[in-house]
N, C-alpha and C positions, 0 to 999 in steps of 0.2 A: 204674694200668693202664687207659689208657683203653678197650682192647680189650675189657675184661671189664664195663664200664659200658653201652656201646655194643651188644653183645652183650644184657646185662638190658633192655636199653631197648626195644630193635627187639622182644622178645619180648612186655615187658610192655605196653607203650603197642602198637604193629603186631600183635600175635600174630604172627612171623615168627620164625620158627625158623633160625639160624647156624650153618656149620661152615666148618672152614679149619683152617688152620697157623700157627705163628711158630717163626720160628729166628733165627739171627745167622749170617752168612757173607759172602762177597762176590757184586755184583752190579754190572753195569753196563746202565749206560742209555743212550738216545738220544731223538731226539722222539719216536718211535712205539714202542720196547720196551723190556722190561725184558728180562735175561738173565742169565747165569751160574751158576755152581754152586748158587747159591741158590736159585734160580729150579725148577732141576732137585729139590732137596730137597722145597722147599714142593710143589710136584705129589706129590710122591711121599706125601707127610705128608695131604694133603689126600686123595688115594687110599685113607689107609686109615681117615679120619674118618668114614664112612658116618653117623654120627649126627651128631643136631644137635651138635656142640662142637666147641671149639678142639684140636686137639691142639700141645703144645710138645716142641719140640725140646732136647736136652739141651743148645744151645749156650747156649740161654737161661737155663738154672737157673746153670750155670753161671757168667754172667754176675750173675748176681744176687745169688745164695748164696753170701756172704763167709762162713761161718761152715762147713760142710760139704757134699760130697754130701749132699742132702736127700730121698733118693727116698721114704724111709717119712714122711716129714713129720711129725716129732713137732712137738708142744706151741709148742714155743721157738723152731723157725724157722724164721727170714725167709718163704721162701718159702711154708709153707702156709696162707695167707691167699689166697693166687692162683692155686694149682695143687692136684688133686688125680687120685689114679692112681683110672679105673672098672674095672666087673671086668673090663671084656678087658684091663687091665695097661696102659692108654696113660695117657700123663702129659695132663692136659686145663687148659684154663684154670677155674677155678671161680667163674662168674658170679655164683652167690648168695652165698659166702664171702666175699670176698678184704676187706670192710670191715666184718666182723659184729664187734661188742663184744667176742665173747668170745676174738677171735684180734690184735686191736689193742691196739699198743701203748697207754701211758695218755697219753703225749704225742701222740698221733696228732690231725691235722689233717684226716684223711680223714672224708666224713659217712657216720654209719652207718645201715643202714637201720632200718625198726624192723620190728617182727613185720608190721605192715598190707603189709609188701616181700613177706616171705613166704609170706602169707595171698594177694595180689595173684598169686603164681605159681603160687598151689596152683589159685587159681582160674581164669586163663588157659588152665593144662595141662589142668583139668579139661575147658572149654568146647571147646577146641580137639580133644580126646581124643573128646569126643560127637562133633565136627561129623564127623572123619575116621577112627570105629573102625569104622563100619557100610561095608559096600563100596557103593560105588554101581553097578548092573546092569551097566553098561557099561565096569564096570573091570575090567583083569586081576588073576587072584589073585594072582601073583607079585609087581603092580607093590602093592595095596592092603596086602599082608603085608607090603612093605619101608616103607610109612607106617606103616604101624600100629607097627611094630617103632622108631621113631623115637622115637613117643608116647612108647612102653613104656620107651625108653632116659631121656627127661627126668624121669619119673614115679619112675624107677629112683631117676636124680640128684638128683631131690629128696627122695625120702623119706630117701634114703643122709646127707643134710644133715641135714633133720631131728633123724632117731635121730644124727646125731654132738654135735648142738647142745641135745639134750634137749630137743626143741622137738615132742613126738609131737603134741600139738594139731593139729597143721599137717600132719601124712601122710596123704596122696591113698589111700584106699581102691585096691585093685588088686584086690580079688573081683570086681568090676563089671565089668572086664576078662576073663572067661574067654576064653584061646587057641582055643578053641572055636569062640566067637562068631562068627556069619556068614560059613563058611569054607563 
């Protein structure tokens, strides 16, 4: 899944924060657009991404997931290496997951990261989380509360990793954080 490499990369290396859509459907093009049913979906998908991530559409799981509906993602498959639902319930792509050890097959080809991948996001989120939790005088509170909330959403999806991976070492303290803070 190149999407999900692509995605780590831009944040890890750029600090640049992703969101968007994927689906499968139809689409047509010409030199200058793109169009079709598809076209209409991903807007629509991408409208309710507010936060940094991907969200996927079920044509995709679907597409993928020879073995079952996989919405709760257990253990065994296929797909949750790639995909995992946050709490607002949306199916997302999982940038830090999809080639950890402990969800790869043993024949897998894919390179996996190792803890310094993890350690590298805790630290970016962190750095990133300073430079933009403080508002700056000249910003609106509405527009500052919908960054901050973005932060708070990565910080979420990482710790959420973490505690899945028994990897507590590596969770972003979120007391530093109080909702409070320069409101």
């Amino acid at each position: 899944m190149a999407t999900n490499y692509i995605q780590k990369l831009l944040l890890l290396k750029y600090g640049i924060l992703t969101r968007g859509a994927i689906a499968i459907g139809k689409l047509a093009y010409d030199d200058d657009f793109l169009y079709g049913p598809l076209m209409v979906l991903l807007n629509d998908l991408e409208k309710k991404a507010k936060y940094p991530r991907i969200l996927v559409h079920e044509s995709v799981i679907n597409l993928i997931d020879e073995c079952e509906p996989c919405y709760e993602f257990p253990a065994h498959c296929k797909v949750s290496r790639f995909f995992f639902k946050d709490l607002s319930d949306q199916l997302c792509l999982n940038y830090l997951g999809f080639n950890m050890p402990s969800v790869l097959p043993e024949d897998s080809h894919m390179v996996c990261p190792t803890m310094s991948d993890i350690s590298e996001h805790r630290r970016v989120i962190t750095e990133l989380m300073k430079t933009h939790y403080d508002r700056k005088p000249d910003m609106n509170i509405e527009d500052w509360k919908n960054i901050r909330d973005k932060y708070v959403w990565v910080i979420q999806y990482h710790n959420d990793f973490c505690l899945l991976h028994d990897i507590k070492d590596y969770i972003i303290d979120t007391e530093v954080y109080d909702s409070t803070h320069n409101n």
